[in-house]
PyMOL CGO cylinders between C-alpha atoms (Angstrom):
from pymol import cmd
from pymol.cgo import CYLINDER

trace = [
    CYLINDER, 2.34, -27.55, -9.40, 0.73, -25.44, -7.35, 0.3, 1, 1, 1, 1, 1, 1,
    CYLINDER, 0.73, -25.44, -7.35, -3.06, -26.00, -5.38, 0.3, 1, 1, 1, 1, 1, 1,
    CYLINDER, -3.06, -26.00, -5.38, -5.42, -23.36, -6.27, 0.3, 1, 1, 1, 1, 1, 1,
    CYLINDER, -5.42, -23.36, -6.27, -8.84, -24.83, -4.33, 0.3, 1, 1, 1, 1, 1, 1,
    CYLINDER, -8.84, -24.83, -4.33, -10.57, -22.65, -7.17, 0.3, 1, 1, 1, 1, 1, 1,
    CYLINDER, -10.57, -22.65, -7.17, -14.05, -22.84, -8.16, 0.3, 1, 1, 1, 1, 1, 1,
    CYLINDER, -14.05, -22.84, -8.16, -14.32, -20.96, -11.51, 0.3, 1, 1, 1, 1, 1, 1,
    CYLINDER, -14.32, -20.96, -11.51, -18.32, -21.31, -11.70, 0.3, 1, 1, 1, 1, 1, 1,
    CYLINDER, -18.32, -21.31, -11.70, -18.15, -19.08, -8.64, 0.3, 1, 1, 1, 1, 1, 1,
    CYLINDER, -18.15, -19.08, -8.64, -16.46, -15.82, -9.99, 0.3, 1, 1, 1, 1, 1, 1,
    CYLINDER, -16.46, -15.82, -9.99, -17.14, -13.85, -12.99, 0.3, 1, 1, 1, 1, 1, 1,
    CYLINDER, -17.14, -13.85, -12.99, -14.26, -14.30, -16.06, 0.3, 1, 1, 1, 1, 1, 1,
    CYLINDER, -14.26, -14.30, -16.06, -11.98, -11.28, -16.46, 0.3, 1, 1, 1, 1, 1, 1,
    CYLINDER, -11.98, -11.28, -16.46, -13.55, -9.26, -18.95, 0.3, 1, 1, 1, 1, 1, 1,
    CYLINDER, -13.55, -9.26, -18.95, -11.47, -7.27, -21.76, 0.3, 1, 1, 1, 1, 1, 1,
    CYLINDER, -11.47, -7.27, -21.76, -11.42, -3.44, -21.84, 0.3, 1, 1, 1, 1, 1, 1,
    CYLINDER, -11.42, -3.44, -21.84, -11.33, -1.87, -25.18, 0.3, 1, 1, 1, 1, 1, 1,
    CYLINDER, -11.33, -1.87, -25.18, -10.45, 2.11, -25.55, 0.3, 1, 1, 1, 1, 1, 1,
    CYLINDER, -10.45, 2.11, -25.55, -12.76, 4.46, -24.54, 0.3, 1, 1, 1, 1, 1, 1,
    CYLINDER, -12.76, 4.46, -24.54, -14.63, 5.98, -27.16, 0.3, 1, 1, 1, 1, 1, 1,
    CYLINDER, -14.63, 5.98, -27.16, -13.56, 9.42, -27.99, 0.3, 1, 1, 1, 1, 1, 1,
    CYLINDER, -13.56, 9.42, -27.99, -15.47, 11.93, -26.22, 0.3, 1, 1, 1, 1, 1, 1,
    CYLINDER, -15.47, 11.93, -26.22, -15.20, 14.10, -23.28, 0.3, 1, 1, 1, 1, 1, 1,
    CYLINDER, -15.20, 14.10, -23.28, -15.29, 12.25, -19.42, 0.3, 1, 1, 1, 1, 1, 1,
    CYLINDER, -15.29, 12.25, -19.42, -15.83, 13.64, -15.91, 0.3, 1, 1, 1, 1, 1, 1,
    CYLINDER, -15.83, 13.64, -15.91, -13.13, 11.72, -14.06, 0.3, 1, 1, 1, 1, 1, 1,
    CYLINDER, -13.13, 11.72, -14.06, -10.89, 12.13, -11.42, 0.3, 1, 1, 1, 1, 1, 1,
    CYLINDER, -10.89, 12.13, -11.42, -7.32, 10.32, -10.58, 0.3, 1, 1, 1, 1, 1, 1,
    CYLINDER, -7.32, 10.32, -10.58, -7.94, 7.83, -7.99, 0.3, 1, 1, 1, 1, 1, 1,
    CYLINDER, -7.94, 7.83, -7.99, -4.30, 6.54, -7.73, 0.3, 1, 1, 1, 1, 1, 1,
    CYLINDER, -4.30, 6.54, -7.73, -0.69, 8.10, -8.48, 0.3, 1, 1, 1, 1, 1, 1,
    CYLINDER, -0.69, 8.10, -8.48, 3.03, 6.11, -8.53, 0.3, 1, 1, 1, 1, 1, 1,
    CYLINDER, 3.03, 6.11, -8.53, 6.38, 7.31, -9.28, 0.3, 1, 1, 1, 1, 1, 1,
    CYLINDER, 6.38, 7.31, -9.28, 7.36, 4.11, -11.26, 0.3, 1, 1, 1, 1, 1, 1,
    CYLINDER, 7.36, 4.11, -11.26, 11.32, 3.69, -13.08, 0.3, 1, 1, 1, 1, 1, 1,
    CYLINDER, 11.32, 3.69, -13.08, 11.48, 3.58, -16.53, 0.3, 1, 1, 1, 1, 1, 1,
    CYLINDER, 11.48, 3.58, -16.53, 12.35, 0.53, -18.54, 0.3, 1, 1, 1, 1, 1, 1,
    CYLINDER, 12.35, 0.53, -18.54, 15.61, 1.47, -18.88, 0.3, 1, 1, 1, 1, 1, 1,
    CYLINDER, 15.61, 1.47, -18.88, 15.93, 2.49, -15.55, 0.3, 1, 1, 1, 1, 1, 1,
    CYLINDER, 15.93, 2.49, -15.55, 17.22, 5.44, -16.52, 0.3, 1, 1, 1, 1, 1, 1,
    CYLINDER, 17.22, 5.44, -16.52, 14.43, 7.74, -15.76, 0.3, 1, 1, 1, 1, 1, 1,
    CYLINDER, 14.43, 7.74, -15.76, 10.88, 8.13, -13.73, 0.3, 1, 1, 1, 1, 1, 1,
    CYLINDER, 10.88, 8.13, -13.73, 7.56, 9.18, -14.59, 0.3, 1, 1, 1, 1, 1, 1,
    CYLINDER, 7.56, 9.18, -14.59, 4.20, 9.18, -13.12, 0.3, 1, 1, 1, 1, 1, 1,
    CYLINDER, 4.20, 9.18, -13.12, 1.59, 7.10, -13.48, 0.3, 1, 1, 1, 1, 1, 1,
    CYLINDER, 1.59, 7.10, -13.48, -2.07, 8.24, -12.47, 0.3, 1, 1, 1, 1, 1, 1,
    CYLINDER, -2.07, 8.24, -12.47, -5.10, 6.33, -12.30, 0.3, 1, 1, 1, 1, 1, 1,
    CYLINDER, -5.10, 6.33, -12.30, -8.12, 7.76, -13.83, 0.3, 1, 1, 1, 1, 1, 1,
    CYLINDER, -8.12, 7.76, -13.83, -11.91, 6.81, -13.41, 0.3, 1, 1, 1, 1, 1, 1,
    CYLINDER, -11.91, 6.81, -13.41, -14.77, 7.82, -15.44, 0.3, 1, 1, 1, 1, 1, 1,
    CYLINDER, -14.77, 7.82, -15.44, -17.19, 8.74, -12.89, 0.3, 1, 1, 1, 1, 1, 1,
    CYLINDER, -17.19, 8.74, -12.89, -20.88, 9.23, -14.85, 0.3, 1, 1, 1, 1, 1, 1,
    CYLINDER, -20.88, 9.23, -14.85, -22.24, 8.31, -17.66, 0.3, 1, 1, 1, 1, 1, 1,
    CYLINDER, -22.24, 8.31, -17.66, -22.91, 4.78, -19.38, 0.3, 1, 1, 1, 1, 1, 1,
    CYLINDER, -22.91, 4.78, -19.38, -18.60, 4.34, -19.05, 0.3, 1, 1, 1, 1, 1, 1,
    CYLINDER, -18.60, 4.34, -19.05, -18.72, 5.04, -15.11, 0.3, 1, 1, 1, 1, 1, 1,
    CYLINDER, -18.72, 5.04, -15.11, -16.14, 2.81, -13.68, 0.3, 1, 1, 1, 1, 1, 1,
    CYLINDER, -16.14, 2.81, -13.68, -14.25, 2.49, -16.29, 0.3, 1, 1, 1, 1, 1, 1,
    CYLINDER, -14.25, 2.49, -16.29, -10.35, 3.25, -15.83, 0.3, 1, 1, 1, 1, 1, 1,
    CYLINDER, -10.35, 3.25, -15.83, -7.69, 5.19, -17.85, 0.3, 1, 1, 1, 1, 1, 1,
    CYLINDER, -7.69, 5.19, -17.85, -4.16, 5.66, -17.22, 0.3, 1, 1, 1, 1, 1, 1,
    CYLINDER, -4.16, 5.66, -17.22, -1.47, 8.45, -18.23, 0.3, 1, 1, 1, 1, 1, 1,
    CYLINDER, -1.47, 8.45, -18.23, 2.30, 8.31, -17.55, 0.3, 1, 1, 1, 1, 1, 1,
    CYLINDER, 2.30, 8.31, -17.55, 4.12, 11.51, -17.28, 0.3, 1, 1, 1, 1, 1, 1,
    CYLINDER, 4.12, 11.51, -17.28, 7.88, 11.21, -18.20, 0.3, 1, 1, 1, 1, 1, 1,
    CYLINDER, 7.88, 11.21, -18.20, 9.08, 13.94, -15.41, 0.3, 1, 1, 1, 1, 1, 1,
    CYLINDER, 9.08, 13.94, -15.41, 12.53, 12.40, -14.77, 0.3, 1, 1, 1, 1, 1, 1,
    CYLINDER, 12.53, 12.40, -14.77, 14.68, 11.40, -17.90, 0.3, 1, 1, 1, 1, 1, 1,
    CYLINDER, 14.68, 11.40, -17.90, 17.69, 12.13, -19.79, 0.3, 1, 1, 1, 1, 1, 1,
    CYLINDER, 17.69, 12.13, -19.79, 15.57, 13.66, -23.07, 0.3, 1, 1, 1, 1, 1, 1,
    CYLINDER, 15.57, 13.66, -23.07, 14.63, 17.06, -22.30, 0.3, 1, 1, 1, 1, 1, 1,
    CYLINDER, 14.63, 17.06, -22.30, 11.67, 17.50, -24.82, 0.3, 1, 1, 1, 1, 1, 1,
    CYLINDER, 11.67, 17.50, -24.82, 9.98, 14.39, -22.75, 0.3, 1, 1, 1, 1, 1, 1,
    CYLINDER, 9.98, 14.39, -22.75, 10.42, 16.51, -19.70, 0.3, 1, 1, 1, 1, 1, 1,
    CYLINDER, 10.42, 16.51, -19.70, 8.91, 19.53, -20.99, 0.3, 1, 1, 1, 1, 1, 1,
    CYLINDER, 8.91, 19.53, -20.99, 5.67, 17.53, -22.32, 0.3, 1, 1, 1, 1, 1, 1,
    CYLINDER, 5.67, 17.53, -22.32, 4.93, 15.58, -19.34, 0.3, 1, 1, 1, 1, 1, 1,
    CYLINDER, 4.93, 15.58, -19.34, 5.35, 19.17, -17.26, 0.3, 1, 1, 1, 1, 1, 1,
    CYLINDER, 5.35, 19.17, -17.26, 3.31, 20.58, -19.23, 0.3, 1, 1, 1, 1, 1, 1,
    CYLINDER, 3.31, 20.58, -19.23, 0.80, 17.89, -19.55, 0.3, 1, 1, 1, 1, 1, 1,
    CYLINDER, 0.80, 17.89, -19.55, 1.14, 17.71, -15.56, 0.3, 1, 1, 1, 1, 1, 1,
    CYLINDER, 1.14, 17.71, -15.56, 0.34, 21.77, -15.27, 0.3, 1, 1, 1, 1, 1, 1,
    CYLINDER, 0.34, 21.77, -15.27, -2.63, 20.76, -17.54, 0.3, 1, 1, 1, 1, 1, 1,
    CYLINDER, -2.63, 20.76, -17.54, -3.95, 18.61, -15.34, 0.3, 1, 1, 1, 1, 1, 1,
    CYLINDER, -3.95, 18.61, -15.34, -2.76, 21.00, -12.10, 0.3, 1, 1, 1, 1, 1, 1,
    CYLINDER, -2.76, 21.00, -12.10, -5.22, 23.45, -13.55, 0.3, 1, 1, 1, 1, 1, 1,
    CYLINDER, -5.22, 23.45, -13.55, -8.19, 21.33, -14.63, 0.3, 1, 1, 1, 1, 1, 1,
    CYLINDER, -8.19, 21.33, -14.63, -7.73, 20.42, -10.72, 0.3, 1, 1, 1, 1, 1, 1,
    CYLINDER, -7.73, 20.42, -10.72, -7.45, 23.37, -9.41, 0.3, 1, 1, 1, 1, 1, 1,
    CYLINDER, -7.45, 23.37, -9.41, -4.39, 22.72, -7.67, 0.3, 1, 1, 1, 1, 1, 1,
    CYLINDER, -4.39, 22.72, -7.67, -1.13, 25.08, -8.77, 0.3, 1, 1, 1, 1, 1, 1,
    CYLINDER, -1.13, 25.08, -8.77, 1.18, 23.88, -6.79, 0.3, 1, 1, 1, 1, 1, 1,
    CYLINDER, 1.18, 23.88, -6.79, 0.95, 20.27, -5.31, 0.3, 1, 1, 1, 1, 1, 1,
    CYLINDER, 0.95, 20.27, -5.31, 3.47, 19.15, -3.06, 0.3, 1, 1, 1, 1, 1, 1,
    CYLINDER, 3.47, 19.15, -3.06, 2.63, 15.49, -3.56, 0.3, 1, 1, 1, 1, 1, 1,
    CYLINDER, 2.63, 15.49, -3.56, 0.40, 13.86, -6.24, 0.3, 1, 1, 1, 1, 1, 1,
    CYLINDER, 0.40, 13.86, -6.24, -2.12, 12.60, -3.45, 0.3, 1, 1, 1, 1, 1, 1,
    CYLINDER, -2.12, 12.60, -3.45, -3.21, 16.65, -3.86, 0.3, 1, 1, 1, 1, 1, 1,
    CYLINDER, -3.21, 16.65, -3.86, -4.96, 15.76, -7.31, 0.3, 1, 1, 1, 1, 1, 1,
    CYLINDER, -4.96, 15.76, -7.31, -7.11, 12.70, -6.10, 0.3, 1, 1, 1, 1, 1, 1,
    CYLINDER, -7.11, 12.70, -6.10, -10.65, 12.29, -6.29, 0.3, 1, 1, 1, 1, 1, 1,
    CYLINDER, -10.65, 12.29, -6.29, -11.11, 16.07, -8.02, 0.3, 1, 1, 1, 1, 1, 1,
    CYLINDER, -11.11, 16.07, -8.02, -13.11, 16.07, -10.81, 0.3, 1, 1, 1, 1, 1, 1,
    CYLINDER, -13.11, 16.07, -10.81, -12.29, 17.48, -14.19, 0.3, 1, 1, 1, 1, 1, 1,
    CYLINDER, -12.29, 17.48, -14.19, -12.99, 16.97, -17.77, 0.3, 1, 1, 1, 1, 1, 1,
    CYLINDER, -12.99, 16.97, -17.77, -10.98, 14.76, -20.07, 0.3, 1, 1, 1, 1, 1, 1,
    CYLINDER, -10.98, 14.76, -20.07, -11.44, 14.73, -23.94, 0.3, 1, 1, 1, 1, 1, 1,
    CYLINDER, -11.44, 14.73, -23.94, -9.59, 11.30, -25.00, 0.3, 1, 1, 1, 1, 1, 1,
    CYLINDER, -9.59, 11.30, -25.00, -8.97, 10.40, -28.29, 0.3, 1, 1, 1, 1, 1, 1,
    CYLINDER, -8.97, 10.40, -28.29, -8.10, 7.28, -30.30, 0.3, 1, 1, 1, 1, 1, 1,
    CYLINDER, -8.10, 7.28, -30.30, -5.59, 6.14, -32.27, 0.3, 1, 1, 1, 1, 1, 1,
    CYLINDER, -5.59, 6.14, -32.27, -4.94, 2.13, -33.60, 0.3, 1, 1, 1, 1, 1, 1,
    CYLINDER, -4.94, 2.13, -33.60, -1.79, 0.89, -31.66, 0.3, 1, 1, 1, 1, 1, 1,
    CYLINDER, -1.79, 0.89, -31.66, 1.29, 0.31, -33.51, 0.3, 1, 1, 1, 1, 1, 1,
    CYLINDER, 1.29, 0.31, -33.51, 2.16, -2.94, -32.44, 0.3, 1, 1, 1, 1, 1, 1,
    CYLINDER, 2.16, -2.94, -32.44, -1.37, -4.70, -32.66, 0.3, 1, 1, 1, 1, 1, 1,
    CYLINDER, -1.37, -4.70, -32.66, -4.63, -4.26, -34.45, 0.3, 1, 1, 1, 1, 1, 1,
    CYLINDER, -4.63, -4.26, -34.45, -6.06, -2.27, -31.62, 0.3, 1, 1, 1, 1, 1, 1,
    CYLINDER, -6.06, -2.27, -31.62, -7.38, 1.31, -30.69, 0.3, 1, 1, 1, 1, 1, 1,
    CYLINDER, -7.38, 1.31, -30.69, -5.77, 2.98, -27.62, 0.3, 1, 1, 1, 1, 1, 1,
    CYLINDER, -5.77, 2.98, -27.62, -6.82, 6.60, -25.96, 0.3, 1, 1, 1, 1, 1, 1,
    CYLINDER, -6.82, 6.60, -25.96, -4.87, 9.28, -26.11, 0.3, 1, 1, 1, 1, 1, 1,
    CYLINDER, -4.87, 9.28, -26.11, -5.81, 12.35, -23.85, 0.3, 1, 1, 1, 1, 1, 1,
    CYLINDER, -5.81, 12.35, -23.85, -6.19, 15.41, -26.24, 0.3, 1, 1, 1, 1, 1, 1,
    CYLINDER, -6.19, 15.41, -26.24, -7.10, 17.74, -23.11, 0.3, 1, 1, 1, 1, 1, 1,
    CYLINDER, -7.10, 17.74, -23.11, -7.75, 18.32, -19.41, 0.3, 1, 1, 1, 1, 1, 1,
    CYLINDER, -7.75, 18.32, -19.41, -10.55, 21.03, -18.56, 0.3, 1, 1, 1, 1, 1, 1,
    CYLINDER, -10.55, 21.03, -18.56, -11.78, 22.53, -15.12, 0.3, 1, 1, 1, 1, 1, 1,
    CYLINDER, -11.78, 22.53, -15.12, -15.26, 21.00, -14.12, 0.3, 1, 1, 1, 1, 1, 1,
    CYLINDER, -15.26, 21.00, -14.12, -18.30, 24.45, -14.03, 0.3, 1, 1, 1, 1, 1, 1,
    CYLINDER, -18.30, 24.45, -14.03, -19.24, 24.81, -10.84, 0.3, 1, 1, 1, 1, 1, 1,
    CYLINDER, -19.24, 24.81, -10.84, -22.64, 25.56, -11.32, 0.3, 1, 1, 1, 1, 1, 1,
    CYLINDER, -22.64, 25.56, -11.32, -23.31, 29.13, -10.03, 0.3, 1, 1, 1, 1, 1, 1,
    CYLINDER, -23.31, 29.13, -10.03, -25.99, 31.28, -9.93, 0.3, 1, 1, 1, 1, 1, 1,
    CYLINDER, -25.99, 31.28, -9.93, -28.00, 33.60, -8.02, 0.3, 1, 1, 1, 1, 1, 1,
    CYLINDER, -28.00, 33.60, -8.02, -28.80, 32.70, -4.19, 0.3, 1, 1, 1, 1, 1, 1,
    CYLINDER, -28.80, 32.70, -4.19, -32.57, 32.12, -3.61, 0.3, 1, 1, 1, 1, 1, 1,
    CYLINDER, -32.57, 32.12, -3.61, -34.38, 34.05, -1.49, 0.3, 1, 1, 1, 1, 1, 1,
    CYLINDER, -34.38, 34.05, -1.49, -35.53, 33.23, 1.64, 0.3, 1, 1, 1, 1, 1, 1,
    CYLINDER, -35.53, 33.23, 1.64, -39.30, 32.85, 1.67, 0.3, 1, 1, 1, 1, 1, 1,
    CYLINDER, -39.30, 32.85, 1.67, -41.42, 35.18, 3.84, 0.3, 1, 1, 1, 1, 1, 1,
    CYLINDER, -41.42, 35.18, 3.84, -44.68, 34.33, 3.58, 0.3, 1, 1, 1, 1, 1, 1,
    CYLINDER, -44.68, 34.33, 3.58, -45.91, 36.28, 1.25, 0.3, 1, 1, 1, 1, 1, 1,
    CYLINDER, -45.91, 36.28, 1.25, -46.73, 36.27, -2.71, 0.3, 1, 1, 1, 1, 1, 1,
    CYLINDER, -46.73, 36.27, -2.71, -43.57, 37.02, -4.31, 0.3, 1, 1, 1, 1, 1, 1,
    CYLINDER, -43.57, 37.02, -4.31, -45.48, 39.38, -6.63, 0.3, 1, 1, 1, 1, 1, 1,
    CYLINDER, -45.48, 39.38, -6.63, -46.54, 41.16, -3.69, 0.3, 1, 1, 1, 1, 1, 1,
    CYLINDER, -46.54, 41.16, -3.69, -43.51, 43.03, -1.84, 0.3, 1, 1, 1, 1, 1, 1,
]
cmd.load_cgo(trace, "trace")
């Protein structure tokens, strides 16, 4: 047995996360791992995602990117699906995966009901640059009317 000294009254029950609803997300990856595959005969990356406005802010996604392992095809997706990302970014060439933290973009997930349970999961369907707002500058004022010049 083991003594917890716990005092469930005093913390909040774990609450259970359904899939996002589909529908496009500002978010940006707040963590990235080079994990091993189950088999251990490959490696991909994991990144974190957060939602970071709207009524899902807070709310966390996750995509795995199969970048090391023995079927090529998987390779080529998650590189792709990496350069994706790399653009929506604006990062071409990152040296380590730290380089696409905290960088907003846009993320349109989708939905899909899980194979092994009676459940919807999110699948991304794409990554898109966050507009910078632009515009022209404003003028300094002078003083005077700006009908009068």
């Amino acid at each position: 047995m083991a003594t917890l000294d716990f005092n469930a009254n005093e913390v909040d029950p774990r609450v259970a996360y359904e899939a996002l609803p589909a529908g496009k997300y500002l978010a940006v990856i707040t963590a990235s791992e080079m994990k091993q595959t189950k088999s251990g005969g490959g490696q991909y990356l994991q990144l974190t995602f957060e939602v970071i406005e709207g009524d899902h802010k807070g709310r966390k996604f996750f995509v795995r990117l199969n970048l090391v392992n023995a079927n090529a095809q998987a390779v080529q997706i998650a590189r792709a699906e990496l350069s994706s990302i790399c653009r929506a970014a604006g990062v071409m060439q990152p040296r380590d995966s730290c380089e696409l933290h905290n960088l907003p973009m846009l993320v349109t997930l989708r939905t899909r009901k899980r194979k092994d349970a009676d459940e919807l999961e999110n699948l991304i369907g794409k990554y898109e640059r966050k507009e910078v707002a632009t515009g022209q500058p404003q003028q300094a004022a002078s003083g005077a009317a700006p009908w009068r010049r």
